[in-house]
C-alpha atoms as one frame of an Amber mdcrd trajectory, in Angstrom:
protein
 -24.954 161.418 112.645 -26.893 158.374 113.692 -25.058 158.072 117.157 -25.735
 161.993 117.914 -29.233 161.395 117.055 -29.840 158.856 119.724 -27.793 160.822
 122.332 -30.692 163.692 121.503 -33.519 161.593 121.905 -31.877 159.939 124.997
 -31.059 163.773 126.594 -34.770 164.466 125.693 -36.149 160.944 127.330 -33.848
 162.102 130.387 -34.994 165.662 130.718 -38.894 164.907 130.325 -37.946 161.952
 133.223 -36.596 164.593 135.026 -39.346 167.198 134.208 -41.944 164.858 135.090
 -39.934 163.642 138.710 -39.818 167.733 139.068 -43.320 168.272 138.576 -44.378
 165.352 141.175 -42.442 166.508 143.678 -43.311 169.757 143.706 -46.958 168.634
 143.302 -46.778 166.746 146.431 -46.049 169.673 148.537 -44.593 169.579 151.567
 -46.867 168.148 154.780 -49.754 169.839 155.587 -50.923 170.668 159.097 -54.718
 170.577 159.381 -56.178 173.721 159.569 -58.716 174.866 162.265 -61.561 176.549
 160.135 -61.233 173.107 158.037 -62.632 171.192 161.139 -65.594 173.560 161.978
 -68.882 171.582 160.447 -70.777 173.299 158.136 -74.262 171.603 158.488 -74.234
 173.204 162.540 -75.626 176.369 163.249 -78.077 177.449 165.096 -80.488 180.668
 165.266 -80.840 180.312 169.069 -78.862 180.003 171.954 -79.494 176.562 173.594
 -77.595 177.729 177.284 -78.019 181.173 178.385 -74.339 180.444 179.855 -70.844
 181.955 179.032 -68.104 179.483 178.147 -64.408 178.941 177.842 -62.765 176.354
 175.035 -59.418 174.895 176.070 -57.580 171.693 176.443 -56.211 169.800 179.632
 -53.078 170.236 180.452 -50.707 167.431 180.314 -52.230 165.394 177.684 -49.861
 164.273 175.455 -50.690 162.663 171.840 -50.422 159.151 172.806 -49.994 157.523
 168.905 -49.195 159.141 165.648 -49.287 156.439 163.115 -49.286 158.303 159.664
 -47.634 161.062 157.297 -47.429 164.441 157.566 -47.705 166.841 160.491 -50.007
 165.822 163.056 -53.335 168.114 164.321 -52.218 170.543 166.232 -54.085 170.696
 169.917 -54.343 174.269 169.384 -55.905 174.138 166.234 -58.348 171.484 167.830
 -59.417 173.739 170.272 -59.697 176.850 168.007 -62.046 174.831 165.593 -64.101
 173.946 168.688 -64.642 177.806 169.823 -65.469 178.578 166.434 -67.755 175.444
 165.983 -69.493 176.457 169.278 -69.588 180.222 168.034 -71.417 179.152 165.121
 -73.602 176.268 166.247 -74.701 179.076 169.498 -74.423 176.689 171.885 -73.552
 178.809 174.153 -74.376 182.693 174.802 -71.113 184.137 174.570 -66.822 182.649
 174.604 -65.530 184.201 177.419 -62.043 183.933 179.143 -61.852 181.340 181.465
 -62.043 183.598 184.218 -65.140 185.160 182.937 -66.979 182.436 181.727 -69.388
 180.238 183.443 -68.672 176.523 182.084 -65.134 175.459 180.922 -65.166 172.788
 177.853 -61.567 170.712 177.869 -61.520 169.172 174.201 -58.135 167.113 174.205
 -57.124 165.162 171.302 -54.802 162.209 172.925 -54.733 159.928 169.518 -54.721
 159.624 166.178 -53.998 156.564 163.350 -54.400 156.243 160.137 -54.964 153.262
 158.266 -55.186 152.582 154.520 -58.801 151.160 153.394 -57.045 150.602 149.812
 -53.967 148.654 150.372 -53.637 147.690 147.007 -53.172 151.092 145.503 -53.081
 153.297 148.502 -56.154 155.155 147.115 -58.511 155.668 150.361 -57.279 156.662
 153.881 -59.038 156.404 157.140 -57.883 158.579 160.017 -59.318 157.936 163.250
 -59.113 161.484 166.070 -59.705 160.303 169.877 -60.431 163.127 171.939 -61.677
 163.554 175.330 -64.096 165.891 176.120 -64.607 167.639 179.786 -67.233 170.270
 180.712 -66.898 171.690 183.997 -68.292 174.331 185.913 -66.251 177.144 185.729
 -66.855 178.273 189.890 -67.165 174.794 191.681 -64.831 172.332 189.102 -67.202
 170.227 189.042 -67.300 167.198 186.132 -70.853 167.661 184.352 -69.488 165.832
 180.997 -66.965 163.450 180.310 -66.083 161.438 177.504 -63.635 159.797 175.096
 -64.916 160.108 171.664 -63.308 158.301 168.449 -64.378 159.400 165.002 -62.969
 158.381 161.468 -62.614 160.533 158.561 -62.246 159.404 155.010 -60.677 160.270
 151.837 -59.921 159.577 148.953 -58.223 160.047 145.290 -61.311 161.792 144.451
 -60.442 164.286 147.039 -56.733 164.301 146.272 -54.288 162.711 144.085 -51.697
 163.954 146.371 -51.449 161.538 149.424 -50.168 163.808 151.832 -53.053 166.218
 151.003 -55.307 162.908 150.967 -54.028 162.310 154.711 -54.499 166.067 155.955
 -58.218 166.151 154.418 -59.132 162.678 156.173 -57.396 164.324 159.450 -59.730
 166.895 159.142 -62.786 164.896 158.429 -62.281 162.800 161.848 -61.799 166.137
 163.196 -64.828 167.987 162.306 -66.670 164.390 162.689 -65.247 164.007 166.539
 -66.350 168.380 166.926 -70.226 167.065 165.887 -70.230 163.923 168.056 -69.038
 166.181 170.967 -71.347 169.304 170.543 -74.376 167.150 170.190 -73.599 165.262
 173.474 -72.584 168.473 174.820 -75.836 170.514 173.405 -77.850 166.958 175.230
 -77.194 168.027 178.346 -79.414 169.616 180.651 -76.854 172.811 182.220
């Protein structure tokens, strides 16, 4: 009687090991691909147009993602450029987004690196992930260079914002995102077009 009482408590010691091993992985999810209206800023908008100008959002073709040092999928260069037509939408930068045909400046926002490093080494508890991008403007008839620029932001987070550390890396992704889309619409929205 004794020996079938262990063998229950060790069955119920190995199912609630399992249950719990269950539970965490499907907690962690799979990875997470940063999400384009999780990079648009919410402190920029604007009630007036700053250029009385049409403009077209893209990326350069050819630029390839130099380093990806981290887990999980990687920001998409689509996704980059969608958060930067809606950031520009919102902020009113411009008058209108037009087709590149149509439009009368062309902005080439290009993200060519990322990294992430781990502030908390100890536990793993904070992550810092840096976005390079370059950003062009150009006018749309000539092709001529008005704006160029390589600009690095970080983006931070931590347990607070996720227990999970994929989620934890695709939140700080999207921080150095949005933080690299502010950097480059205020040197942008400098400029005298």
């Amino acid at each position: 009687m004794k020996e079938r009482k262990a063998n229950l408590t060790g069955n119920r010691t190995a199912i609630l090991a399992l249950a719990f091993f269950v539970a965490a992985m499907a907690g962690s999810g799979c990875a997470m691909t940063p999400r384009a209206v999780e990079m648009v800023p919410e402190e920029i908008s604007a009630e007036t147009v700053r250029f009385p100008y049409t403009l077209s959002v893209g990326s350069e073709e050819g630029i390839q993602l130099l380093a990806s040092r981290g887990m999980g999928k990687e920001l998409r260069q689509e996704d980059f450029v969608e958060a930067v037509r809606l950031s520009v939408s919102k902020r009113r930068l411009f008058s209108e987004i037009a087709s590149q045909e149509e439009a009368d400046y062309l902005l080439l926002a290009s993200v060519y690196d990322m990294s992430l490093n781990v502030v908390d080494k100890v536990m793993g508890y904070a992550l810092e992930y840096t976005v390079t991008a370059r950003w062009r403007l150009l006018d749309a008839e000539t092709g001529e260079e008005l704006f160029c620029e390589d600009i690095r932001t970080p983006g931070f987070a931590s347990i607070g914002d996720a227990f999970n550390g994929v989620t934890r890396n695709t939140i700080a992704r999207e921080r150095a995102a949005r933080n690299n889309i502010v950097e480059g619409l205020e040197k942008i929205s400098a400029l005298d077009l």
